[in-house]
N, CA, C and O of each residue as an XYZ file, in Angstrom:
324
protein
N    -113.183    184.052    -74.685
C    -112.798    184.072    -73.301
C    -113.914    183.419    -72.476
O    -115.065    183.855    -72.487
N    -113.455    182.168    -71.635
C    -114.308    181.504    -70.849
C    -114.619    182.569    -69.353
O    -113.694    183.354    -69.142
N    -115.551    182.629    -68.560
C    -115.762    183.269    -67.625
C    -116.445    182.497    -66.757
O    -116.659    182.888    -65.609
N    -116.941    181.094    -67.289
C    -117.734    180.156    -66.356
C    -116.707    179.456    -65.357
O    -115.629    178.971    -65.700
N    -117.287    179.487    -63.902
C    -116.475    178.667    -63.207
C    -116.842    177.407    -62.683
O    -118.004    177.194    -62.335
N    -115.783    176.392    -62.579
C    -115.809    174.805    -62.712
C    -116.044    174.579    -60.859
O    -115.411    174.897    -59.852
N    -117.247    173.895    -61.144
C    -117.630    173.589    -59.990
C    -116.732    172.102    -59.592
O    -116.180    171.280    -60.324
N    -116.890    172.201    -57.920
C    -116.243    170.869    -57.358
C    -116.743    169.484    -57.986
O    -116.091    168.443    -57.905
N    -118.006    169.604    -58.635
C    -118.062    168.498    -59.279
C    -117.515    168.233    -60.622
O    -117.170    167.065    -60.801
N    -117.384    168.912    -61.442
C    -116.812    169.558    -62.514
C    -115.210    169.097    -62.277
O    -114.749    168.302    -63.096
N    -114.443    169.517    -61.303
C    -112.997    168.760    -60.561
C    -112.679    167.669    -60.488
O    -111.650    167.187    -60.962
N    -113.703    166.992    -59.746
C    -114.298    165.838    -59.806
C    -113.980    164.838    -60.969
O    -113.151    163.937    -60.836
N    -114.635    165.036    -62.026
C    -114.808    164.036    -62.820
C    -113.949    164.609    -64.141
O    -113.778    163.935    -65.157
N    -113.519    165.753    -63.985
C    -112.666    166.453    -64.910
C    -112.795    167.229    -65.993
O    -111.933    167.734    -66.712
N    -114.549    167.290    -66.053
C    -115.030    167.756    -67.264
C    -116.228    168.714    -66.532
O    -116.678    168.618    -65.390
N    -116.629    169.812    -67.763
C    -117.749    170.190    -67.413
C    -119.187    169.685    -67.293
O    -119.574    168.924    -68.180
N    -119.727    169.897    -66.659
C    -121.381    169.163    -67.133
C    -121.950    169.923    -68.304
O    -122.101    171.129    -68.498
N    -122.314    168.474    -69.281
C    -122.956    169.365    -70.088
C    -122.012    169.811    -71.254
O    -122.337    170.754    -71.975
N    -120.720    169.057    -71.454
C    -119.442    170.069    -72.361
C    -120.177    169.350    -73.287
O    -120.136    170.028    -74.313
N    -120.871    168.279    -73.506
C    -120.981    167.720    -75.001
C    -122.403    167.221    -75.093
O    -122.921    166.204    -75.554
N    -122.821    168.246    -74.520
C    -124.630    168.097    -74.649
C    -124.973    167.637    -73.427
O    -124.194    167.430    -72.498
N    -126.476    167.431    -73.432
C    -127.314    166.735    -72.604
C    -128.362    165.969    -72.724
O    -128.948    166.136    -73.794
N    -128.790    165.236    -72.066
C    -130.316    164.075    -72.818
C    -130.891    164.088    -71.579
O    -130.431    163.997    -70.441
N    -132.489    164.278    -72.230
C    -133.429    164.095    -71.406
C    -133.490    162.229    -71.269
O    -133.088    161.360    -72.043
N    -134.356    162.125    -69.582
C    -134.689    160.759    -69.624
C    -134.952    159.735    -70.653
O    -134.308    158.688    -70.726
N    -135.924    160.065    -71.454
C    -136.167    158.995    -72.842
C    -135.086    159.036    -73.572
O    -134.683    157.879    -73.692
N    -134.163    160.040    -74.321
C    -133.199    159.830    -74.955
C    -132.129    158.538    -73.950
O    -131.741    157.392    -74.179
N    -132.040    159.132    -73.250
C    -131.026    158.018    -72.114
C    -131.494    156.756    -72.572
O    -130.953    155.988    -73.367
N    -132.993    156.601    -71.730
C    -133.330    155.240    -71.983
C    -133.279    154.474    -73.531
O    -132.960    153.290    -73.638
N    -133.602    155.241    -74.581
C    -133.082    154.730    -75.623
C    -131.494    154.551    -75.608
O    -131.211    153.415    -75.989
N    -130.764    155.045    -75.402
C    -129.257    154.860    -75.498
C    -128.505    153.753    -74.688
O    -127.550    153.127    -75.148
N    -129.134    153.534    -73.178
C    -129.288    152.411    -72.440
C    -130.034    151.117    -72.884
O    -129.931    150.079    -72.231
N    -130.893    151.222    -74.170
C    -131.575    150.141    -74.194
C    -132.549    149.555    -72.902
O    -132.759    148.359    -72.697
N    -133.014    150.532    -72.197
C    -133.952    150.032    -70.465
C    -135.030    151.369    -71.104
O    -134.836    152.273    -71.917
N    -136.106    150.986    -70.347
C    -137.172    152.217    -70.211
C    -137.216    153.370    -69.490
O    -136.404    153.286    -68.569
N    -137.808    154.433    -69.491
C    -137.850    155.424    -68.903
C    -137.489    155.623    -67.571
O    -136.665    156.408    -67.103
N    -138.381    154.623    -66.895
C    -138.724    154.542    -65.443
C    -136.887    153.916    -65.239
O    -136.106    154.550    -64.530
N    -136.569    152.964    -65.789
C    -135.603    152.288    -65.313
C    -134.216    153.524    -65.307
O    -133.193    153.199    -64.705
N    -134.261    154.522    -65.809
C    -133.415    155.679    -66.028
C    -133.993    156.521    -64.435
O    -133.373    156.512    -63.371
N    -134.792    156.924    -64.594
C    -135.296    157.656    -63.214
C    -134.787    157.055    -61.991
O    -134.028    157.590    -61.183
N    -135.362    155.707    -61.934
C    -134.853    154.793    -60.927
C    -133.303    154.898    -60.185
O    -132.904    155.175    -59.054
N    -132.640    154.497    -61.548
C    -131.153    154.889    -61.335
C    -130.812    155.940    -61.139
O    -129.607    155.954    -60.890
N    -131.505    157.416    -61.103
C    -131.055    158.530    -60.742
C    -131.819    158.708    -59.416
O    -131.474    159.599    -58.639
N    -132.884    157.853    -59.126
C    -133.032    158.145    -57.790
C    -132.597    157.492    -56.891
O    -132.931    157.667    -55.719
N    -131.463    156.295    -57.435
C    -130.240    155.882    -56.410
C    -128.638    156.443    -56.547
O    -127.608    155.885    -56.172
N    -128.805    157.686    -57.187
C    -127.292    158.088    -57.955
C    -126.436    157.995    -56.602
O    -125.342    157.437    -56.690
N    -126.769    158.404    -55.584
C    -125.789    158.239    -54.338
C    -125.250    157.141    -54.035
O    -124.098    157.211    -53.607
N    -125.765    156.056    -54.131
C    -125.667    154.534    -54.117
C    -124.444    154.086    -55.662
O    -123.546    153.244    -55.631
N    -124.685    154.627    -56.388
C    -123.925    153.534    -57.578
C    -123.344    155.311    -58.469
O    -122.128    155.271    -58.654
N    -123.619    155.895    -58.684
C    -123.245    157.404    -59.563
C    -122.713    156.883    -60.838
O    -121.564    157.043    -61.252
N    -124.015    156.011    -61.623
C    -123.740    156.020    -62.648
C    -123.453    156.879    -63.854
O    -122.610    156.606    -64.709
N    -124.203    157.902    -63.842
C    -123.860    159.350    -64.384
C    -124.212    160.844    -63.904
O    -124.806    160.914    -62.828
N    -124.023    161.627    -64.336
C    -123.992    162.969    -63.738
C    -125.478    163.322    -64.211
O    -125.873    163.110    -65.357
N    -126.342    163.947    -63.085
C    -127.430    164.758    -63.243
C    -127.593    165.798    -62.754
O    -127.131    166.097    -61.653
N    -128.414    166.703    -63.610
C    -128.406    167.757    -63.206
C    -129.854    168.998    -64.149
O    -130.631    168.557    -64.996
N    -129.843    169.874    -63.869
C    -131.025    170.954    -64.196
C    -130.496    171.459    -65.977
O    -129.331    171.651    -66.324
N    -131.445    171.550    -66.658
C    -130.567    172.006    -68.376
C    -129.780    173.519    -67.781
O    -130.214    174.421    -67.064
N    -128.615    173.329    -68.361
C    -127.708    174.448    -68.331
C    -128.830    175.779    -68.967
O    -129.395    175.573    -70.041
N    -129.021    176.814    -68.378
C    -129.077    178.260    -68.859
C    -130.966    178.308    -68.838
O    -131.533    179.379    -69.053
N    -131.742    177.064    -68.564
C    -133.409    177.255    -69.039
C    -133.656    177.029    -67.108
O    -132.897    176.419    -66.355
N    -135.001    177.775    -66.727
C    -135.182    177.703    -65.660
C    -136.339    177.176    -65.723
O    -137.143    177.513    -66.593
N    -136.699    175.928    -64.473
C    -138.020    175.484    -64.096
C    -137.884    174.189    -65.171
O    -138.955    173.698    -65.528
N    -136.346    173.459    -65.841
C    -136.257    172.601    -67.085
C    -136.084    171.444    -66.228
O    -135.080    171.433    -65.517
N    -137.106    170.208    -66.159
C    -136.353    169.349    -66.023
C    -135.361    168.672    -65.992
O    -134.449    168.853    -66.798
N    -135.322    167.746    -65.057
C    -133.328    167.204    -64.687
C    -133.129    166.355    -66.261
O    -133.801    165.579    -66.940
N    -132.000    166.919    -66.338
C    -131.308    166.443    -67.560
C    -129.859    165.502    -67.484
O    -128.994    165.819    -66.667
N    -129.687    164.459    -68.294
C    -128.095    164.103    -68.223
C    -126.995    164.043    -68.797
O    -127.017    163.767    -69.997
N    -125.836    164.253    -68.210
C    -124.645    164.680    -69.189
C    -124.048    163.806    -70.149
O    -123.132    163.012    -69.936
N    -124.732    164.054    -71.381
C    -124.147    163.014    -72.805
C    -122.509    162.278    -72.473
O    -122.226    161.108    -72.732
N    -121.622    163.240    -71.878
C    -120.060    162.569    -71.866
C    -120.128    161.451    -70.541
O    -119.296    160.543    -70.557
N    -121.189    161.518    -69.311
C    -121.144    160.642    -68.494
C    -122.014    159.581    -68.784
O    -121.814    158.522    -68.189
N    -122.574    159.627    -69.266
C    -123.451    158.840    -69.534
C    -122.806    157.796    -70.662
O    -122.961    156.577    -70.590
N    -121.913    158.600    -71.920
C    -121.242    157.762    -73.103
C    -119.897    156.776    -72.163
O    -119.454    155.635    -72.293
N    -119.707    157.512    -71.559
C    -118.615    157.312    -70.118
C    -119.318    155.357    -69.605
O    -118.827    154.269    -69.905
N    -120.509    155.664    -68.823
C    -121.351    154.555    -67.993
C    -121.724    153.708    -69.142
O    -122.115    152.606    -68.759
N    -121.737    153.897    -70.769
C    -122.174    152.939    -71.353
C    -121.061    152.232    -71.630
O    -121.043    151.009    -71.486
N    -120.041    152.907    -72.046
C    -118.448    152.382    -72.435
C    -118.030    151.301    -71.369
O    -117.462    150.268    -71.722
N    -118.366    151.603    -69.896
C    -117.917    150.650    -68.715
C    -118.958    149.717    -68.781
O    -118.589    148.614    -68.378
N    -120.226    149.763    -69.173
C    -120.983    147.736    -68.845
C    -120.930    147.490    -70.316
O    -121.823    146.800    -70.807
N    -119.931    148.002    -71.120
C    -119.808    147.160    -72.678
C    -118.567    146.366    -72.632
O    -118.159    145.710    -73.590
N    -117.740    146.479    -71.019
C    -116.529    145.986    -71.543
C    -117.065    144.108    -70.553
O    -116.318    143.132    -70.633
């Protein structure tokens, strides 16, 4: 029995954050093929372009911002086509 509730962003994009993991910055940037910084960058324009969903690790407190593996597999799938 689920008891978690789906936030407006969660509505949003149709999925939970986080349903299929999460990656810290360097994992990203390896998966993007760009460097670290170039991952940060883009999350410190997410308002501008919302290439993928960020956010705090589900359930650890004081965890660095983390990003959601399905948006992110999502943002790589769209600049491969």
């Amino acid at each position: 029995m689920t008891t978690a509730t789906e936030s407006p962003a969660d509505k949003k994009y149709g999925y939970t954050f986080g349903c299929d993991g999460v990656v810290d910055y360097s994992t990203a940037a390896r998966m993007l093929g760009v460097c670290k910084r170039t991952v940060e960058r883009y999350v410190e324009n997410q308002d501008e372009f919302k290439r993928f969903r960020v956010g705090r690790h589900p359930g650890k407190k004081n965890q660095k911002c983390v990003i959601c593996r399905r948006s992110l597999n999502d943002y790589i799938r769209s600049i491969e086509k």
